[in-house]
Structure formats: C-alpha cells, structure tokens
N, C-alpha and C positions, 0 to 999 in steps of 0.2 A: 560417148566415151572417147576421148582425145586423147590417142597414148593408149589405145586398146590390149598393147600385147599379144599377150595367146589369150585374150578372153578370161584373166581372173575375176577382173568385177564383174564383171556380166554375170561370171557365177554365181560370186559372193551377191550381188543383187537379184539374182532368180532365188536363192537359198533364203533367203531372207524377205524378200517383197515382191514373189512372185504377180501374186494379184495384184500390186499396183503398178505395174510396168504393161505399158499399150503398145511399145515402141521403141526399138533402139537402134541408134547409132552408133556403127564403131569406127572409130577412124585410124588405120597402122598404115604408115608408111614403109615400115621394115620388110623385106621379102620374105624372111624366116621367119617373124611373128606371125604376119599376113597368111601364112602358111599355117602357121598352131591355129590361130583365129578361126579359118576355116574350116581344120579338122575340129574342133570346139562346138563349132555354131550344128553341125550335123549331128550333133548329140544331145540340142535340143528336142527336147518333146514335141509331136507335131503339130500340136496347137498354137507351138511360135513359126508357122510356117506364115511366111511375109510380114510379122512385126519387126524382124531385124537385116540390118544392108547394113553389109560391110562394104566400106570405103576405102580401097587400098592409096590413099590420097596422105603426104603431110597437109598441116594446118596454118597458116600465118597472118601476115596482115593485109598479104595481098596474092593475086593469082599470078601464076609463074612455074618456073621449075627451081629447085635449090639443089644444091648438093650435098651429099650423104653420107655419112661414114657407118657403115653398119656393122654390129658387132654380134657374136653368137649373146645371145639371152637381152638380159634388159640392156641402157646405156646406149643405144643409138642413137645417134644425133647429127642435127646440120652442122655441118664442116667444110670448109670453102676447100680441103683437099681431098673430102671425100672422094671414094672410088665411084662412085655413083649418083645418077644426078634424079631426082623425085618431083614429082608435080606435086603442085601446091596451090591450095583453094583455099576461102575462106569459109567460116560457117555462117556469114551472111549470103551467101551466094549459095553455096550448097543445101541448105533448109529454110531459103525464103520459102514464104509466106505457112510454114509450119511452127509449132508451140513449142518448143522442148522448155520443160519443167527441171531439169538436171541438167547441168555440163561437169564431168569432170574435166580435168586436162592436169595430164601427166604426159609432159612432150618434152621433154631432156633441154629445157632452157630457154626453150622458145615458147613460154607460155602467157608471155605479155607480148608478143606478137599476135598469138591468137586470137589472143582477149579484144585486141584493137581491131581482127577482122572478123570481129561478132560483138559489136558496139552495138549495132542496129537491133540483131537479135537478143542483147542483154537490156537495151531501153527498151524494148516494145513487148518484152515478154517477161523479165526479170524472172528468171529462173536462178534455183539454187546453183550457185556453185562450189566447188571442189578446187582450185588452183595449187598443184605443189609449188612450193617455194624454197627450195632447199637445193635446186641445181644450181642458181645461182645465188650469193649473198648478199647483190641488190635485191631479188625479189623478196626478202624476207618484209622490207621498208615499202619498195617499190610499189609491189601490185595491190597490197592492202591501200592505199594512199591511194594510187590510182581509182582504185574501186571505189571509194571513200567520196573523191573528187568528181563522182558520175551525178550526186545527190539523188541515187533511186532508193534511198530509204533502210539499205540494205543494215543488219548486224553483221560483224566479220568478228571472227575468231581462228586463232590461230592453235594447233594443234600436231600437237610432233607423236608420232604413230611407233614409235622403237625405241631402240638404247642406245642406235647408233647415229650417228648425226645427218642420216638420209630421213625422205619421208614426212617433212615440217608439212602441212598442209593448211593453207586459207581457207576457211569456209565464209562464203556470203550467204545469209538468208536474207529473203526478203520478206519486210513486213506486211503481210496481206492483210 
C-alpha cells in the first residue's frame, strides 16, 4: 500500500478480503498520517500480529532523501521547498526477494517514479496494480503507455472513483 494514509484501504481490504491477505505493506511518508496508520494498525485483530510493517519511508525511483511539504489530511507531497526532508527507497530494494501480488500507489504525483523503482519487482512478479492517475494530467496518457510498453501481458483500465475530478485510477491485471 504506497500512499497508506491513516490506513483506509487496509480497512476497506480487511472488510472485504480478509482471508485473502497473508501480508501487507504500508508505505506513509507523512508524520501525521504515519501517526493514524499506527494508531489503525493496533486495532487489528491479533491474528494480524506480524503480517503487517509499516514503513514510514516515501517511495521513488531511487534511494535518497527528498523533500516534503506536509499538509493536515490527504495532499502531501514532494516539494523542492518543502519544510521537511523524507527518506526514500525503492520497492525493488525494500521487498526484494518477496511476491507482492497487489501494489496500490496513491503518492500525490510521484507515482511513475515509483513505478520505475519497482520495475524489477513488476517483471518478475507481475502483480495487480492500482496506479492513481489524476494528480497529474500526463499520468492519465503517461503511465497506462508506460505500463503498456513493459509487454507483461497486462489488461489496463482506467476507472474514475467520484463526481469530482480526483480519484482517476489505472488498473493493470495481469493475464495468468
């Protein structure tokens, strides 16, 4: 989960497909979400004790620090004058030699940087993904084409979630 927040999907996917989740990843850069995230995760049931690690880490295409502009609620993002500067990994480095079967990523813009530092992990495992695409207005073009361009077989569809013009969401499935 890239772009964790305070742990909504995590909900919405316990609520919903409890039994099929062995495993989660969250990933929040934000101090304040980082903060819900972890009051969240303690109100799991204790049967998810050690299937989930939070990662208080941004995401990109490479390892480094970046800087951050953080706001109260959703809308946080990298900002060259952020107040605040965030470490940053990839999910080829942080989940080598593990399977993730899911990646969402909701990362306020930087999510075809992401996408580029989990190449390795999107060729060798082809997991579903979730990419928003509505933070920016190249990615509506952008990262389906990119993805398209990988030839792993995937279907992609594109899927707007409201009435407002946030929430556009990419889905790649891959053909098993």
């Amino acid at each position: 989960d890239c772009g964790a927040y305070d742990g909504d999907t995590l909900r919405l996917l316990l609520s919903r497909f409890s039994n099929l989740i062995h495993r989660y990843d969250a990933f929040e850069p934000d101090p304040v979400s980082l903060l819900r995230l972890r009051d969240a995760a303690r109100t799991l049931p204790p049967s998810w004790d050690g299937q989930l690690t939070i990662h208080g880490v941004a995401l990109g295409a490479r390892r480094g620090t970046n800087r951050f502009r953080s706001v109260v609620g959703m809308g946080s993002t990298f900002d060259d004058t952020g107040e605040q500067e965030v470490e940053q990994e990839t999910l080829d480095e942080v989940l080598a030699g593990r399977s993730p079967t899911f990646i969402k990523a909701d990362v306020e813009g930087a999510e075809r940087d992401l996408l580029e530092g989990a190449i390795e992990l999107i060729r060798r495992c082809r997991p579903a993904l979730a990419v928003c695409v509505y933070h920016r207005p190249d990615h509506y073009r952008e990262i389906p084409l990119w993805l398209h361009s990988l030839g792993l077989g995937y279907r992609l569809y594109l899927r707007h979630h409201t009435h407002f013009f946030t929430s556009t969401v990419c889905y790649a499935v891959p053909d098993r």
